[in-house]
C-alpha positions as CSV (number, residue, x, y, z in Angstrom):
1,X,2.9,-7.7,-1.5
2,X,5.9,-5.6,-0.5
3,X,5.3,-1.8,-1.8
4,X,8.1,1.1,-1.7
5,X,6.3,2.8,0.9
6,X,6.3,-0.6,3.4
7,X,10.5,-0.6,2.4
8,X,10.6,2.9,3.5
9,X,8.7,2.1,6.8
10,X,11.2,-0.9,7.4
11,X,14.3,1.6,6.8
12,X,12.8,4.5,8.8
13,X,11.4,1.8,11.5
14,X,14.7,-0.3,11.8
15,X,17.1,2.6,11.0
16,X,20.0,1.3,14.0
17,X,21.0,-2.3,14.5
18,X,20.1,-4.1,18.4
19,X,23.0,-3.5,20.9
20,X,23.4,-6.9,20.6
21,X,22.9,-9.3,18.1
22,X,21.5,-11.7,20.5
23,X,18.5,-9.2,20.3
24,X,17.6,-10.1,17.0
25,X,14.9,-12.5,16.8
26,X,17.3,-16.0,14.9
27,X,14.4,-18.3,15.8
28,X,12.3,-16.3,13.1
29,X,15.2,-16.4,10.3
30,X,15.3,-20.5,11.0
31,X,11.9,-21.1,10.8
32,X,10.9,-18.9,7.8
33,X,14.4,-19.1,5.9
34,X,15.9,-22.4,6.5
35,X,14.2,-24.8,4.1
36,X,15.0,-23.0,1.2
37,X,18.1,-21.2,1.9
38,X,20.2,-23.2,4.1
39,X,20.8,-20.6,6.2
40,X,23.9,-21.0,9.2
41,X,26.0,-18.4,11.5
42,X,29.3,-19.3,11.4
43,X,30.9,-18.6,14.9
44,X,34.9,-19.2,13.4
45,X,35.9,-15.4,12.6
46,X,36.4,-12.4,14.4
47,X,32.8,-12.0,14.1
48,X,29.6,-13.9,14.1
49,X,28.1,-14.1,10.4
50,X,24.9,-15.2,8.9
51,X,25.9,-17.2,5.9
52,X,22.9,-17.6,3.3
53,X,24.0,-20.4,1.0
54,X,20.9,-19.7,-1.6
55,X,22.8,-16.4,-2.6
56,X,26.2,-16.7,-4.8
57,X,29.3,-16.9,-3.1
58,X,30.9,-13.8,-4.9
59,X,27.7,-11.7,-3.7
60,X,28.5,-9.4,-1.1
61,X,25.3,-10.6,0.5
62,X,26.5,-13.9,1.0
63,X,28.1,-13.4,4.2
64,X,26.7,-10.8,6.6
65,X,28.0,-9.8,9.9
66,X,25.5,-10.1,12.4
67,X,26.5,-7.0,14.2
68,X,25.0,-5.4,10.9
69,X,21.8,-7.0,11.0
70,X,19.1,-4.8,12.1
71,X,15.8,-6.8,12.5
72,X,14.5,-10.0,10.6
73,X,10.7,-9.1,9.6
74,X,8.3,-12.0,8.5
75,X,5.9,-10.7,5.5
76,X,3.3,-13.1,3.9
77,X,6.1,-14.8,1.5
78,X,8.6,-13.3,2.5
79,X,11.5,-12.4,5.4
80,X,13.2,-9.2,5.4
81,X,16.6,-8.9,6.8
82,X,17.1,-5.3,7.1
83,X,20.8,-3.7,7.2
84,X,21.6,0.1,7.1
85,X,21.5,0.8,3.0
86,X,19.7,-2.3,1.9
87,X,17.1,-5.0,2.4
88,X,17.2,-8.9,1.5
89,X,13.4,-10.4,0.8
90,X,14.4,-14.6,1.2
91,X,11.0,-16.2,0.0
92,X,9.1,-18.1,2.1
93,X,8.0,-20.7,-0.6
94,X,11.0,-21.2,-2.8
95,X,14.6,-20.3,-3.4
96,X,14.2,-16.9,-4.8
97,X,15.9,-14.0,-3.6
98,X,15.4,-9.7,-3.8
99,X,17.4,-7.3,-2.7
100,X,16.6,-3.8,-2.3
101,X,19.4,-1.2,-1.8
102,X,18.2,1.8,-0.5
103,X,19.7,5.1,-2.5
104,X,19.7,8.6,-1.9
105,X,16.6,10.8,-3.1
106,X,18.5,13.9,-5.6
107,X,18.5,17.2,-3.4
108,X,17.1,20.3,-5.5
109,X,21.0,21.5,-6.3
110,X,21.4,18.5,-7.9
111,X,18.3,18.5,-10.0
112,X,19.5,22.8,-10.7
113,X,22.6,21.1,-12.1
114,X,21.7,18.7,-13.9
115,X,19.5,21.3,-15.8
116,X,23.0,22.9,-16.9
């Protein structure tokens, strides 16, 4: 089971993406995410970009520049891919998809204003 403290340990862990995207570890996203996703990189843009066909086209997490990938983590059911602000769970077992996106805790002068 994924908890909010193991998705704060994968933001605070992975917090800057490889110098490279050859760095990241694509053997892992093909073998956990493939059957179910139909994941690809297409190679014909400016940039490199991990399509993930099992998401809606109009999402904005259809298409993913690699360069903003910042580590593929294998859980029981699941595979993260972590990016700066948010995190994409593909399941292991089935088509289903979870996104987290990662928001700002309130300082204390914007809990003092909100009071007012």
């Amino acid at each position: 089971m994924i908890t909010k403290k193991a998705i704060q340990e994968l933001y605070k862990k992975y917090r800057k993406a490889p110098e490279s995207p050859d760095f990241l570890d694509m053997p892992l996203l093909f073998d956990y995410a493939s059957k179910y996703h139909d994941v690809t990189i297409d190679m014909d843009g400016t940039s490199d970009t991990l399509v993930i066909h099992s998401i809606d086209c109009d999402s904005p997490f259809h298409r993913i520049a690699l360069t903003s990938i910042h580590a593929f983590v294998p859980f029981e059911d699941w595979l993260a891919i972590v990016l700066h602000s948010s995190i994409i769970f593909l399941n292991r077992n089935c088509p289903k998809v979870s996104i987290n996106i990662r928001t700002e805790p309130v300082t204390l002068m914007e809990r003092i204003k909100g009071m007012f």
